[in-house]
N, C-alpha and C positions, 0 to 999 in steps of 0.2 A: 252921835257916833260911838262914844264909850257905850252904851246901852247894850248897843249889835254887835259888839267887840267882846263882852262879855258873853251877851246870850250864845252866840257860832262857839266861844272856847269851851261853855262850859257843856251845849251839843254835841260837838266834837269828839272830847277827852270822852263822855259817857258811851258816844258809838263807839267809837274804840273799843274798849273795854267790853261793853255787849257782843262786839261783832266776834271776838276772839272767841266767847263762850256760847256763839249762838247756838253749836250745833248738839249743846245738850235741852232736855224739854223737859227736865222732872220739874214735880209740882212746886216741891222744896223752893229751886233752883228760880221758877215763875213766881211764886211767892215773895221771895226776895227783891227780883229785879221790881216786880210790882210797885214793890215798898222803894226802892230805890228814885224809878223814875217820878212817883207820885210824890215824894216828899223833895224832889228835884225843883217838882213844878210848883209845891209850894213854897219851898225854899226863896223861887226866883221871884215871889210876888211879895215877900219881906224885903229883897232888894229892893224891887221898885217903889215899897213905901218907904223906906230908906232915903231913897234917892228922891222923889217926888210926892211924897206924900202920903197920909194915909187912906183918902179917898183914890188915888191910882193904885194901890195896893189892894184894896178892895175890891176896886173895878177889876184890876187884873185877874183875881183870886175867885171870881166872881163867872167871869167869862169861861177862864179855865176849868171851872164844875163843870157850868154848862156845856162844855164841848168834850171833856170826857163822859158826862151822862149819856150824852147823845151819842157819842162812838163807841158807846156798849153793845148799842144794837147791830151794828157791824159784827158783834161775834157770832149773834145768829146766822148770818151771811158766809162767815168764815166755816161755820161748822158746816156749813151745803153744800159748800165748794169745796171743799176738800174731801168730804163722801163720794160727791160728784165725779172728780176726777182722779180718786184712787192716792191722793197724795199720800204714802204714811206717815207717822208723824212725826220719826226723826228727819222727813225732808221738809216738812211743814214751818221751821224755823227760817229757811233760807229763802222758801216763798215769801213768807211774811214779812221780810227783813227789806229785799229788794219792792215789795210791794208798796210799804210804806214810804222809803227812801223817796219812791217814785211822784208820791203823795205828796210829799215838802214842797218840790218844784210846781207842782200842778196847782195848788193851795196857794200858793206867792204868787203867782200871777193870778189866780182868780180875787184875792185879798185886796189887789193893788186896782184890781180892773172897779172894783166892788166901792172903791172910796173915791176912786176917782168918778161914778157913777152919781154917785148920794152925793160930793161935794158939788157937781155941777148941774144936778138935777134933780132938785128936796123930791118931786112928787113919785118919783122912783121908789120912793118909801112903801105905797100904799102897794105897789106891784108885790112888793119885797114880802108886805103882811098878808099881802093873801096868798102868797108862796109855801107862808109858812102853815098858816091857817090849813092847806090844802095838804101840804105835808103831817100837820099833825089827823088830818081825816084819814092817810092811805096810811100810816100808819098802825092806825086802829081798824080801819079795813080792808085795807089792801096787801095784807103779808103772803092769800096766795100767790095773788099776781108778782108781787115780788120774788118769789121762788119758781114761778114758769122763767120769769125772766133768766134767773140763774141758771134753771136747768138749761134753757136752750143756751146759753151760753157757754156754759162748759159742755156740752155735747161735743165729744172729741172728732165727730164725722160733718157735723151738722152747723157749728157755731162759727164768726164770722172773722175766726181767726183761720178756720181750714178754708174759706174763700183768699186769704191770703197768702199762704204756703203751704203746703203740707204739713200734714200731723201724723206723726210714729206715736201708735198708741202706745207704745210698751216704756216704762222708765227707763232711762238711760244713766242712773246714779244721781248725781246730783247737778247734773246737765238739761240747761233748758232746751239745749239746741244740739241732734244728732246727725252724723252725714252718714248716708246710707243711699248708696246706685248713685253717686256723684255729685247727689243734691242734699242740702241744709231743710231739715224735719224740724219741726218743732214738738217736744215732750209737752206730754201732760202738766208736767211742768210749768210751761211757758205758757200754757191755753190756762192755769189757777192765776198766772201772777196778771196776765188779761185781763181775766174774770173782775178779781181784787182791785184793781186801777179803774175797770170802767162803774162798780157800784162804787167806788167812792167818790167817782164824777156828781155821781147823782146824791151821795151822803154831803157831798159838798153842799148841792144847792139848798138840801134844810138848815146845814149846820152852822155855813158862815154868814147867811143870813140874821139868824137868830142870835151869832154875837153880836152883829151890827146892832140889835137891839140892845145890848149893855155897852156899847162902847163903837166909837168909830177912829178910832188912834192905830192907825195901821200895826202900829209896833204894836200895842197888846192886842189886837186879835191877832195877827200872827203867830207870837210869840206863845201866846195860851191855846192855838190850835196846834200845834207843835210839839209840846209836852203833854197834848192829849195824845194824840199821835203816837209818838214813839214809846209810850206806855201802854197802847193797846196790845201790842204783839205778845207780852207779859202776862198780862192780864189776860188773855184769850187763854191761854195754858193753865192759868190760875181758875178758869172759872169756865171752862170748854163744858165738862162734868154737870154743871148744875144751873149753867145760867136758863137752858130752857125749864125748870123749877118756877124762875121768877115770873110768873104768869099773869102779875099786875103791873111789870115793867115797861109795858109798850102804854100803855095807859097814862102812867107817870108821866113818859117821853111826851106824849101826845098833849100833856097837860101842861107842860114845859116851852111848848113849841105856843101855842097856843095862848099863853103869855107874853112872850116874847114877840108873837105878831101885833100884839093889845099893848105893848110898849112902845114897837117901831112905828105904828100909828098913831100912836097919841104924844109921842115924845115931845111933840110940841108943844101940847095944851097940860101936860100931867108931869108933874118930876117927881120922878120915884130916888128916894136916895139912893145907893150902891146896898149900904148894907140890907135895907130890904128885898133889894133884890138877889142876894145871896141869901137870905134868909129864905126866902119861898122856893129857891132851885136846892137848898138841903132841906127843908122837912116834904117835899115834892119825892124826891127820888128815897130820902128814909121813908117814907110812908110806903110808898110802892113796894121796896124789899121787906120794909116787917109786914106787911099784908098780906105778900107772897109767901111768907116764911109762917103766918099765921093760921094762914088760910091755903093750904097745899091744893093745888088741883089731885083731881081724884085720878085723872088719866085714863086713858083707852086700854083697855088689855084684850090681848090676842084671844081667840075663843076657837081655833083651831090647833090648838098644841097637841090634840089627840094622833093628828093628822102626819104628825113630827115621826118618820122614822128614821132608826141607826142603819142610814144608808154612806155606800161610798160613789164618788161620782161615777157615771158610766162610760166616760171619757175623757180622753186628755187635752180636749178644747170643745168649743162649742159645736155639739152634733151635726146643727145645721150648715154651720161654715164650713164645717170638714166636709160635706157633703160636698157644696158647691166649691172649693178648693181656696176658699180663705182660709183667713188665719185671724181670731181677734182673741187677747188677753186679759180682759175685762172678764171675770166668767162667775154667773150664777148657776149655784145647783138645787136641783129641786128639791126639796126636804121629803116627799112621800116617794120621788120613785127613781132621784139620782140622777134626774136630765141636765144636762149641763145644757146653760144657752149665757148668749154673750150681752151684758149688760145693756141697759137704757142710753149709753155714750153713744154708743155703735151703731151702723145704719140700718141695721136689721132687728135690730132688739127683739134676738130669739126667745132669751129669759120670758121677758111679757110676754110673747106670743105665746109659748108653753103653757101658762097656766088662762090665756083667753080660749084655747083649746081645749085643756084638761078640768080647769078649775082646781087645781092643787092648788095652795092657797099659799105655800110658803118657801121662798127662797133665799140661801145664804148665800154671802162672798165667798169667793177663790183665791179672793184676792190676798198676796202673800203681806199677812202682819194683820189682818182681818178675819174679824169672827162674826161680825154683827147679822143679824136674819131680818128678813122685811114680810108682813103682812101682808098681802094684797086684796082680802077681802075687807082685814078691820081696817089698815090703814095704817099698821103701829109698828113700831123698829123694838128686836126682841135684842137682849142683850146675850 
C-alpha cells in the first residue's frame, strides 16, 4: 500500500505543476520537463531498489526503457494528427494533456485484465508472443497503413466521431465542444484527442504485452508505463523537429519487440537476468539513434519548385464550396495559379481535385499559424 501511496503523490504534485504551465510549448521549456519526468522515472526505480531490492530496481528500470522506447513511436502519430486536423501548436498542449490523462485509466485496466489473464492461463503467453512478433512486422511494414488509418480518422466530415455528433470544423479557442443552432458540435479539437485515445488502444496492445515480457508484478508494469507516459507529451515538443531524422528507429523498435516476444515464450525454459535485459533494450535503441545520426537518409526533394509562383489566393474560401453555398475553413492554395480549394478533412476535397484536374503539383495551407507546402507529384512536405 505504501508503494501506491507514494507513486499517486509523487504523480500528483508533478501534474500539478505541469498542468499550470502546460499552455506554454517552447523547446527550452519541453526540454526541461523532458528531463524532469525522465529523471522522475528513474528516480522511482532507486526507490524500489531501496525498498525491494536490487533486482526489482532493475526490473523496474528496465521495463520503463522499454516502454518509453516504444512510445516514441507515438510521436510519429502525433505529428499526423495534428497536421491532420489543423491543431496549432499553442493548443497542441492541452490535447496532449487530456489525451494522455485519458490513457492512465485505459492502461489500468488493461494492465489488471493482462495478469489476471497470464495468472490463470500460462498458455496465453504464446498468444501474447506472436502479438508481439506481428507488431514488430507492421511496424517495419506497415507505417502506411498505419497513417490511412489516422488519416480516416481525423477526417473532420468522414471519421467515426461525425457518425456520432456533429463536427464544427472551425476551432472554437481552446474548446472541445461548441454549441451552435441549439446543438453541442464537437471541434477539431475533440476529433485529435479521439484520434490520440483510439491509437493508443492499439499502442497498448504491443506495448504492454512486451513489459509482460520483463515483468508480471502488476505495480511495476504499471508504474513504468505511467512515467513513460506522462513524459511523452514533453518529449514530443522536444523532438517533434527531428524525430522523423531517426530513420533507423522503427527498426530498433521492431528489434526490441521481437525480443521481448522470444522472452515471453521461452521464459519458462531460459532465465535472462534483469540486467541483461536492460542491457540489450540500451545498446538496442543507442544503436538505432547513432546510426540514424550516422547514416542520415538522403530524403525526397521536391523537383517542381520551378512551378512555385508569388501568387495570392483567388478567394476568400474554397472556390468550389462558394459555388455551391458552403462554407469549409480548412483551405489549400494552389502555388502556380492561386485556386483555393478546401483540404483532404472535408467531404469534397476540392484542394486534390484541383491539381487531379490541373496537375499543378503544389499546394500550401491557409491555415492560420501555418506555412508548410505539400507535393503531390513527389510526395514530400516543403518547409
Amino acid at each position: 500500500m505504501t508503494d501506491w501511496i507514494v507513486f499517486w503523490s509523487v504523480i500528483a504534485i508533478a501534474l500539478a505543476v505541469d498542468f499550470t504551465v502546460s499552455r506554454t510549448t517552447g523547446t527550452r521549456r519541453a526540454g526541461l520537463w523532458s528531463a524532469v519526468w525522465i529523471g522522475l522515472g528513474l528516480a522511482f526505480g532507486g526507490w524500489i531498489a531501496l525498498r525491494h531490492g536490487a533486482d526489482a530496481g532493475v526490473t523496474y528500470v528496465t521495463a520503463y526503457l522499454l516502454e518509453e522506447s516504444l512510445s516514441v513511436d507515438n510521436l510519429f502519430v502525433f505529428i499526423l494528427i495534428f497536421s491532420l486536423t489543423g491543431i496549432p501548436p499553442d493548443l497542441q498542449p492541452r490535447v496532449l494533456f487530456w489525451g494522455i490523462a485519458g490513457a492512465l485509466a485505459m492502461r489500468a485496466a488493461m494492465i489488471a485484465a493482462g495478469v489476471q489473464v497470464l495468472e490463470h492461463f500460462h498458455w496465453a503467453i504464446y498468444p501474447l508472443a506472436a502479438l508481439l512478433a506481428y507488431a514488430a512486422y507492421r511496424m517495419l511494414r506497415g507505417e502506411e497503413r498505419q497513417t490511412k488509418l489516422v488519416q480516416k480518422g481525423c477526417a473532420l466530415c468522414s471519421s467515426w466521431l461525425a457518425r456520432v455528433m456533429p463536427i464544427h470544423p472551425q476551432l472554437a479557442g481552446r474548446r472541445f465542444l461548441v454549441r451552435r443552432d441549439g446543438r453541442w458540435m464537437a471541434t477539431p479539437m475533440l476529433v485529435a484527442l479521439a484520434v490520440i485515445e483510439a491509437t493508443d488502444l492499439l499502442f497498448a496492445l504491443d506495448s504492454i504485452p512486451a513489459v509482460f515480457a520483463v515483468t508480471r508484478d502488476p505495480f511495476l508494469v504499471y508504474t513504468s508505463n505511467i512515467f513513460a507516459l506522462l513524459g511523452l507529451r514533453s518529449l514530443y515538443f522536444l523532438l517533434a523537429g527531428v524525430i522523423r531524422k531517426l530513420r533507423f528507429l522503427r527498426i530498433g523498435l521492431a528489434v526490441m519487440l521481437l525480443l521481448a516476444a522470444a522472452k515471453l515464450a521461452l521464459g519458462g525454459m531460459v532465465e535472462i537476468p534483469p540486467l541483461a535485459s536492460l542491457a540489450a533494450i540500451v545498446v538496442i535503441f543507442g544503436t538505432a539513434i547513432g546510426a540514424s545520426l550516422l547514416f542520415p537518409a538522403t530524403g525526397k526533394t521536391c523537383t517542381h519548385l520551378d512551378e512555385i509562383n508569388d501568387v495570392k489566393p483567388a478567394s476568400s474560401g474554397c472556390e468550389e464550396c462558394l459555388k455551391q453555398g458552403d462554407q469549409w475553413v480548412q483551405l489549400r492554395m494552389c502555388l502556380k495559379c492561386g485556386n483555393v480549394g478546401c483540404c483532404d478533412s472535408s467531404k469534397n476535397r476540392h484542394a486534390s481535385a484541383h491539381f487531379q484536374s490541373t496537375g499543378h503539383p503544389v499546394m500550401r495551407t491557409l491555415q492560420p499559424g501555418e506555412s508548410w507546402k505539400w507535393c503531390y507529384v513527389d510526395q514530400v512536405m516543403l518547409k
